[in-house]
C-alpha positions in Angstrom: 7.7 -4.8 22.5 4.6 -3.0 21.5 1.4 -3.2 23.1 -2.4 -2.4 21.6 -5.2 -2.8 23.6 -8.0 -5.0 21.8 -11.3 -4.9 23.3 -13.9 -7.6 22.5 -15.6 -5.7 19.8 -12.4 -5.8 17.8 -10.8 -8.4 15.8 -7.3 -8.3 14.9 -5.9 -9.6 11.8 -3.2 -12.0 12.2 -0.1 -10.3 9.1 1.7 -13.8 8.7 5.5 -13.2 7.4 6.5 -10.1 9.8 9.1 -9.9 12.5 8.3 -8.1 15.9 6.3 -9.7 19.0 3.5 -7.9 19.7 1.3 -8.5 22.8 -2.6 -8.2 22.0 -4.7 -8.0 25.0 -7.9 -9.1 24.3 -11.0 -9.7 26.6 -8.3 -10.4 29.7 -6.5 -12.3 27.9 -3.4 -12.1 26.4 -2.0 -13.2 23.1 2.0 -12.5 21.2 1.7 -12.5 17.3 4.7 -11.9 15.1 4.6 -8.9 13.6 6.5 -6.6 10.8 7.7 -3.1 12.9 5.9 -0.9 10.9 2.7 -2.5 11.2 2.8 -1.2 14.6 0.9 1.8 13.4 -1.8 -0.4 11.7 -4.9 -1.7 13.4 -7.0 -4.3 11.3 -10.3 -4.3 13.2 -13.9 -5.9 12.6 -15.1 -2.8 10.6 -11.8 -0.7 9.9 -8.1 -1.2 8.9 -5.9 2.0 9.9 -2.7 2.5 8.7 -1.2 5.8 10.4 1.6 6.7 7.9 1.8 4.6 4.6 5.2 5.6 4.2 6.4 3.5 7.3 5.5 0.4 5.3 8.5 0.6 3.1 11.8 1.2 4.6 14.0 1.2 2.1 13.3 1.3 -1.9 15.8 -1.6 -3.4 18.2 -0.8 -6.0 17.3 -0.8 -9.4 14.4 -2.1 -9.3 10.1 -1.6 -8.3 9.0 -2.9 -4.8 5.3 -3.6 -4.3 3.4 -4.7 -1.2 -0.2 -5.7 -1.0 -1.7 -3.7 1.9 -5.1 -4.7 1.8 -7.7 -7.0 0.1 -11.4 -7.7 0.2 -14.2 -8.2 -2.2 -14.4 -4.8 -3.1 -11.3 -3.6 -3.7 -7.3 -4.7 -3.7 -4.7 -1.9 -2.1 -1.0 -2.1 -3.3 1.9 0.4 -2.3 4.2 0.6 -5.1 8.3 1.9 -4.6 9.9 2.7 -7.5 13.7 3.9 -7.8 14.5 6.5 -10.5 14.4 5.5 -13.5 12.4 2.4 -13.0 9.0 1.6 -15.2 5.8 -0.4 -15.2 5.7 -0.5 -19.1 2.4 0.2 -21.0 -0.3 -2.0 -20.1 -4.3 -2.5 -18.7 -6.0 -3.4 -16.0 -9.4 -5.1 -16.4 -11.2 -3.0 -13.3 -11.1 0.3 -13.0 -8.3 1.8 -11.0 -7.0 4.5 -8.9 -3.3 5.9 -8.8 -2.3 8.2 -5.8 1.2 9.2 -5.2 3.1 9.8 -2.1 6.1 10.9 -2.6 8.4 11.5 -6.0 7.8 12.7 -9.4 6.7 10.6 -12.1 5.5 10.8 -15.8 2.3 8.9 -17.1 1.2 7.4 -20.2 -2.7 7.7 -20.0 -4.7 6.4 -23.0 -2.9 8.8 -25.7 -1.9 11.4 -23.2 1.3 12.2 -21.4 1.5 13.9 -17.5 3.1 14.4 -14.5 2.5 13.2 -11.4 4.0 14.3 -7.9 3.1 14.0 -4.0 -0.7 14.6 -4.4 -1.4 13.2 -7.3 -4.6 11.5 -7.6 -6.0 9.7 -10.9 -8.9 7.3 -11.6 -8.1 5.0 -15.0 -11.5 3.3 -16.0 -10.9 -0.7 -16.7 -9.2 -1.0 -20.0 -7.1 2.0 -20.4 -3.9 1.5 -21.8 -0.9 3.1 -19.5 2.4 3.4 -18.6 4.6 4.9 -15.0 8.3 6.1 -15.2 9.9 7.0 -12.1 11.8 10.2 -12.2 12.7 10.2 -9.0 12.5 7.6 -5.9 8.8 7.5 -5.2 5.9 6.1 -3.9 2.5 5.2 -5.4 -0.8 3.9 -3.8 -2.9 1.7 -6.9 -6.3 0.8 -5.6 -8.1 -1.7 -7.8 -11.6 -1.4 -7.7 -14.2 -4.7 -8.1 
């Protein structure tokens, strides 16, 4: 069991569907949740979310095939952690907001408007809403797409 102190000022975020009993303490008293093990490097609070290491979120990339996992929403803006195995592809396509790809881990070639590129750990690319593109996984990796509101 995992334990995070809470005090008052913060307000943990209840992550419905996960698997390990963590005890919050929280102004004295005390309260298990159910809760995913790798979110035990995540603190949701009133004005922050931290995740410590992305990469915990996904432990294993499933054969054949692209995992994604919203890690965040508000008003604002819509966080989603992308695994892809090689070979795997998110064929040509648009969003309607603008958007931001950073990956994590892997090697990757991009489709951007007219224009083919690489990507790799580090990558960082903002695609303006509209913009016609395409990912293909060269090797197992791991992508970050923020969509912007």
């Amino acid at each position: 069991m995992v334990s995070f102190n809470v005090y008052t000022q913060c307000n943990i975020s209840y992550i419905p569907g996960l698997h390990h009993k963590v005890k919050l303490l929280h102004s004295r008293r005390e309260k298990t949740l159910t809760i995913w093990p790798a979110f035990r490097k995540v603190l949701m609070a009133e004005n922050f979310t931290y995740f410590m290491d992305l990469e915990d979120l996904i432990d294993s990339f499933p054969p054949e095939s692209i995992l994604s996992r919203n890690i965040y929403q508000d008003e604002s803006v819509k966080s989603i952690l992308f695994g892809f195995q090689p070979g795997q592809e998110l064929s040509q396509h648009t969003a309607s907001v603008p958007a931001i790809l950073h990956f994590l881990r892997g090697e990757a070639t991009l489709v951007l408007g007219e224009e083919t590129k690489s990507a790799q750990a580090g990558t960082w690319i903002h695609l303006p809403a509209h913009l016609s593109h395409s990912i293909k996984a060269e090797t197992e990796t791991l992508m970050l797409l923020t969509l912007l509101f």
